[in-house]
N, C-alpha and C positions, 0 to 999 in steps of 0.2 A: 746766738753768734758762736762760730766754731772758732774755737780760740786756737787750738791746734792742727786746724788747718793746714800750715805752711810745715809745721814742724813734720806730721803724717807726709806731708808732699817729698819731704827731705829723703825721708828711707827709701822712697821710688826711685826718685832721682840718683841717690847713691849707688844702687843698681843698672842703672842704665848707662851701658857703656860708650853713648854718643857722648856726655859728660867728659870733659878730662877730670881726669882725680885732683889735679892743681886748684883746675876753676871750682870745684865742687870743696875740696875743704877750707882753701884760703878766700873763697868769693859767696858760694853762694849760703855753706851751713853758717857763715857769721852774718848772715841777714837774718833782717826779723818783722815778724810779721806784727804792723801797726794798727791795723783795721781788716774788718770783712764783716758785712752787712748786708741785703741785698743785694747776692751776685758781684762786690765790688770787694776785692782783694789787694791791697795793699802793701806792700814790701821794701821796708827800706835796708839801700847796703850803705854800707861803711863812710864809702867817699865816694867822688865824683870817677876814680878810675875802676872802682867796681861796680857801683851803676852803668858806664857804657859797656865793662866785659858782660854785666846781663843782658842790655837789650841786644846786646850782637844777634839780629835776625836767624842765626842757626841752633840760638839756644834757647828763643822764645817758643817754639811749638814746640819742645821737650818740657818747658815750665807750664805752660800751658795742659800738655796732655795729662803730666802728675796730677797736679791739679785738680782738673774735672774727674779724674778716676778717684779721687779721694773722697771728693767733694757729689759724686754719683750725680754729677751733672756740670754742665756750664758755666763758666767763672771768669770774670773779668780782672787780669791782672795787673795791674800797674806797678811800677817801680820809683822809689822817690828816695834821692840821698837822705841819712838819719839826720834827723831834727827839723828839717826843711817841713814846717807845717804850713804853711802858703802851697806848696807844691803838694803835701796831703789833702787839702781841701778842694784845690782845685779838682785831683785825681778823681777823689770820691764825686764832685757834682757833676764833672764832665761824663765819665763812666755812667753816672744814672743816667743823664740824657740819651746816652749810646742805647741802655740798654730799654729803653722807653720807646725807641724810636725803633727798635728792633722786635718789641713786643708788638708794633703797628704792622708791622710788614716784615717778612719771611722771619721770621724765631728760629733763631738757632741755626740761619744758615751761615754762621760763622764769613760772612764776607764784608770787607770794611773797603773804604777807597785808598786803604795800602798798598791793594795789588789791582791795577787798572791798566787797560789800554793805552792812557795816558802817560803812564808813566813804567810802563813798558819797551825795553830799549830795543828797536830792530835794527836789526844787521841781515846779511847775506845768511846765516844760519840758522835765521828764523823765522824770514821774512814771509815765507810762504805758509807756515805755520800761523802765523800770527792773522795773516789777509784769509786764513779759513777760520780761524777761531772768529774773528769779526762776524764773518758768515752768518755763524752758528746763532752766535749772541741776537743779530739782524733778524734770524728764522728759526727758533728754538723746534725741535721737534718735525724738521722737514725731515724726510723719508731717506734724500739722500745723504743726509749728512747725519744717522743718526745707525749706532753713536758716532760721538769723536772722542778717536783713541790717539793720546800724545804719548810718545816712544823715544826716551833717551836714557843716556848718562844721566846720573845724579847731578844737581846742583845745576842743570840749565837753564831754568825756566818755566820745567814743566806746570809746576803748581800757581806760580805767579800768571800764566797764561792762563789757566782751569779757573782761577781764583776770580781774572778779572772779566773773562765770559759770566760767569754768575751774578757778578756785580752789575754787569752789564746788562745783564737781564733783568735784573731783578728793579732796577732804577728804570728801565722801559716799559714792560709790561707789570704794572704796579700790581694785579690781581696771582701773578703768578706764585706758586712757590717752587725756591731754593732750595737745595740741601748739597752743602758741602761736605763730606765722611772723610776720614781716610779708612785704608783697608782694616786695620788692627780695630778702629772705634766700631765699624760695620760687624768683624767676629766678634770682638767683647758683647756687644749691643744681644749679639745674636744667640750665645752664650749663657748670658745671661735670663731669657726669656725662656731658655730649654728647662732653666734650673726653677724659673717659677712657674714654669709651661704657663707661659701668657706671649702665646705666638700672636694675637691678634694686637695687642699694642704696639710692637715690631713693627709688624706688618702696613699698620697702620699710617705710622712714622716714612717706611722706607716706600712704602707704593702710593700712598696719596700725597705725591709730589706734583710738579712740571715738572722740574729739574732735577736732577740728579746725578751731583760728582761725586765718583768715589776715586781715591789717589793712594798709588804704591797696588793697583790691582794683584800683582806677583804676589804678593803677601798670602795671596790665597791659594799658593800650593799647597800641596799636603793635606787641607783643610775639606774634604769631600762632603758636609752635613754645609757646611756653610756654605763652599759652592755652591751646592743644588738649589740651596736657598738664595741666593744671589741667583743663577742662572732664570727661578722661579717670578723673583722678583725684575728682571731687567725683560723677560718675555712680558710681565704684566705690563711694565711703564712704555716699550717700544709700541705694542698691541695698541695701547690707549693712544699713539701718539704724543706722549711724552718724551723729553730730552735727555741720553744719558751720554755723560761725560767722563771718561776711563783715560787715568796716568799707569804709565809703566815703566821699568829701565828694559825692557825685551818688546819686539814686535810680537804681534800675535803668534807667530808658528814658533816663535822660540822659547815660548811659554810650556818647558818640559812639563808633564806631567799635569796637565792643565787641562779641563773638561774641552773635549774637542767641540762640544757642541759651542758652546761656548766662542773659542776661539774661533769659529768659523765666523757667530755673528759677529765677531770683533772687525772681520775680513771686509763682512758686510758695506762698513758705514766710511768715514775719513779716516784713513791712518795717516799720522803726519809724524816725521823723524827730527826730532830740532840735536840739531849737528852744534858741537862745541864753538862759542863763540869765536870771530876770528880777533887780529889784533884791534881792528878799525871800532869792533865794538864792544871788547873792551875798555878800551879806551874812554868812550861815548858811555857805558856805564860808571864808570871811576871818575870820570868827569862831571857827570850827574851826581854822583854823592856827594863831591866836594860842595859843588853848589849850592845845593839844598843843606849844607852846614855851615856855606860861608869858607869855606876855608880855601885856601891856595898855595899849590902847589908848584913848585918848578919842574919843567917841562921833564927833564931829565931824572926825575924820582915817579913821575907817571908813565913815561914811556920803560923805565925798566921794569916796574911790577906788572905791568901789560904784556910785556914781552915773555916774562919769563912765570907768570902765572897762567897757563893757558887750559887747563884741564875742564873747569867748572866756575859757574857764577860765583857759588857760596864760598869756595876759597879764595877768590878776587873781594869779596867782600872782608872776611876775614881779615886778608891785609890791609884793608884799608880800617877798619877796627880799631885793628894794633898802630898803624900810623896816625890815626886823627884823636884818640887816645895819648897816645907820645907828645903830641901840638898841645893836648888843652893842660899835659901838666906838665909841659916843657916852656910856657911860654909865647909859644910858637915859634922857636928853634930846632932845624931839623934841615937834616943835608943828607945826600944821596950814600955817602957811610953810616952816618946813622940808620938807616932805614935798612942796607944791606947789614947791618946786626941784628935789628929789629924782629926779620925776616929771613935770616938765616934758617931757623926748621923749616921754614915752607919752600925758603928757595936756597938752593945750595949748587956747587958744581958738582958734586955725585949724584944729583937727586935727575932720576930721566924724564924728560919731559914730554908731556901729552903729543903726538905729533899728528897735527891734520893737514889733510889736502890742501889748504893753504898756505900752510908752513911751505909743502913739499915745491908746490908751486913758485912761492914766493923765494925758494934759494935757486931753483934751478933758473929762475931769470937773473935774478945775481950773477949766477956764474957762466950764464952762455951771453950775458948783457941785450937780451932779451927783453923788453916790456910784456908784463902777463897778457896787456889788451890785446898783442899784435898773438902772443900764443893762445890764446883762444878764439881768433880771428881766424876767416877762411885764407890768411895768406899760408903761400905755399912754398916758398923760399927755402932753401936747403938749410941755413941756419935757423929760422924759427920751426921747420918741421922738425929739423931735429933736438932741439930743446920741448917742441911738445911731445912728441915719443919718450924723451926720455921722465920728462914729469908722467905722462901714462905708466911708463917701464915702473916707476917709485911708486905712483899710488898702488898698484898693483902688488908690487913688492914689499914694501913696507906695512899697510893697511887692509892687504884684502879684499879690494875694495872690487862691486861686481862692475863686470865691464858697460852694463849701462849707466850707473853709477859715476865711473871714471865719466864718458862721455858726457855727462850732463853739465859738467865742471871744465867743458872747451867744446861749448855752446850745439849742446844736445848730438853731437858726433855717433854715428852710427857704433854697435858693438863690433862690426868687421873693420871700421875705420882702426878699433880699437886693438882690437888683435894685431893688424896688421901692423900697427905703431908698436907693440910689442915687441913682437917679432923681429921689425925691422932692427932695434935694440942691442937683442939678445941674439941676432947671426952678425952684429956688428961691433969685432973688438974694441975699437976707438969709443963706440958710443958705452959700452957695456964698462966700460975702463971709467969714463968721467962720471957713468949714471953710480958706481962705485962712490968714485971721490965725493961727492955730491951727500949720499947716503952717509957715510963718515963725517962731514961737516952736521948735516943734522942733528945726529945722535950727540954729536961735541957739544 
């Protein structure tokens, strides 16, 4: 039994700057490690308010990854408030079960029914992403879909979508194997094998899969020994008709300094872009968590964190973290001031906020009294053509956004439709004057 274990895990952790220095000296160094046995680790904190700041789902694959790098392998963590031996016991039997039942079927592919189709929240931002990921899961290893490369922002989904295609496979075709990676565990792995030149256990490991996700691909800039072996290895598994599965925060061509080969086969298979949640589903995830904890919220404490958290999942989570945390040692008292203290660092009036195509959309109906359905409708009426030009003139303006892009968002509109809405805009003082006012209300 590694008794210091947890403590070895601490100096990594200390290190790693995803950690806040708050939660890492007043939360996690005064935990302590109870048990570890066969692959089941143990860890109790303090009290019931530092057991939820650990499982906060952004801080569990950072404990996780120390961890297993200490541990030079796999490790099942649990968390249990101190003295709670009822809640140790169960930890430790549940956990064996887990890991017995893991030994039957795929080892080590890290996927649980945490991250599943099921419980996977679609919206407009995802939706399309999510009915190809089904796809995949449906036909692992078909031609056309292979790979599937998901492209975003941090904290959208990407992993939770990769996570529950595997599960999905893996619960269908029972003879299949899994392997879930991220990029850092694939270099270390790789790394490491250079230093005891035992390429063929590697090799072993990453080529005689079906499956194979690897997440944060970027990671592997700069790294040319490991690319080539990656690139080596994803030519083997495509060849054989095997399934590979690539997260990124960059599309393929924006992958500077990136093996072109490479990137090209990225080109190859599904690229799917999952675009920052909008309000409607946020909402529908924040509402999902209360649920699943029981708790309830007044209307007016969920519509402001939805409102004004818009960038990423993981930060919508976070808030909700800190608020249902506040309930279990308040009582269950909490009002829409409280929560705007709570949440002050994440939400403030200096803090600028994420702005997307549906925001943009969504005020320029406000302000011409406009419905979105009727502007992305074929009517052609002087008032809503010109509240659509001027939502094209913003996404444009404000986002970047390419003109087929803009078009898809007012129902697949041609790119000269697009321009011309532009234009129309930008030779028109009066439009150019409100598409202004308009832009200043957002940024407010």
């Amino acid at each position: 039994m590694n008794s210091d274990l947890w403590d070895k895990s601490l100096k990594i952790m200390a290190l790693d700057k995803r950690i806040e220095q708050t939660v890492y000296d007043s939360i996690l160094s005064k935990s302590k490690q109870v048990h570890f046995d066969d692959g089941v680790l143990v860890i109790a904190a303090r009290d019931d308010f530092s057991l939820n700041i650990i499982k906060n789902e952004n801080l569990i694959p950072v404990i996780n990854e120390a961890v297993d790098h200490v541990n030079e392998g796999p490790v099942t963590v649990k968390f249990i408030k101190a003295g709670d031996e009822n809640s140790l016991r169960s930890s430790v039997i549940s956990s064996k079960k887990v890991i017995a039942n893991s030994n039957n079927m795929n080892s080590g592919s890290k996927l649980t029914d945490e991250y599943t189709f099921e419980n996977f929240i679609v919206g407009d931002c995802n939706r399309f992403a999510h009915a190809s990921a089904v796809s995949v899961a449906n036909n692992p290893g078909s031609r056309q879909r292979n790979p599937f490369y998901l492209w975003g922002n941090s904290g959208l989904g990407k992993t939770h979508l990769m996570k529950a295609i595997g599960y999905a496979i893996q619960n269908k075709f029972k003879n299949k194997i899994v392997l879930y990676t991220t990029c850092e565990e694939f270099t270390s792995a790789f790394v490491q094998c250079r230093m005891s030149n035992d390429y063929d256990s590697f090799r072993n490991k990453y080529r005689n899969v079906d499956v194979l996700m690897i997440d944060d691909i970027q990671f592997l800039i700069g790294k040319k020994e490991t690319i080539n072996e990656f690139f080596n290895t994803f030519e083997t598994l495509v060849n054989s008709g095997k399934q590979i599965i690539i997260s990124s925060d960059k599309a393929p061509n924006n992958l500077i300094d990136f093996d072109a080969r490479l990137t090209s086969r990225f080109q190859n298979g599904i690229l799917m872009d999952i675009q920052p949640p909008d309000f409607e589903t946020r909402k529908a995830i924040f509402l999902s968590k209360a649920a699943n904890d029981d708790l309830t919220l007044s209307e007016d404490i969920t519509d402001y964190v939805c409102e004004n958290i818009t960038t990423n999942i993981r930060e919508l989570n976070g808030a909700y973290n800190t608020i249902s945390s506040y309930v279990s040692l308040s009582n269950g008292v909490i009002d829409i001031e409280i929560v705007k203290n709570l949440l002050s660092s994440i939400i403030s009036p200096n803090k600028k906020k994420y702005v997307t195509p549906d925001m943009i959309i969504n005020a320029v109906s406000r302000y011409y009294d406009v419905s979105v359905d009727n502007m992305k409708s074929t009517k052609r009426n002087a008032g809503i053509a010109n509240a659509r030009s001027v939502a094209m003139y913003l996404m444009r303006d404000i986002l970047d956004l390419t003109l087929e892009n803009i078009g898809s968002y007012f129902g697949n509109r041609k790119h000269t439709t697009v321009i011309n809405s532009i234009n129309n805009v930008d030779e028109n003082k009066d439009l150019k004057k409100e598409a202004e006012d308009i832009k200043k209300r957002i940024n407010e």
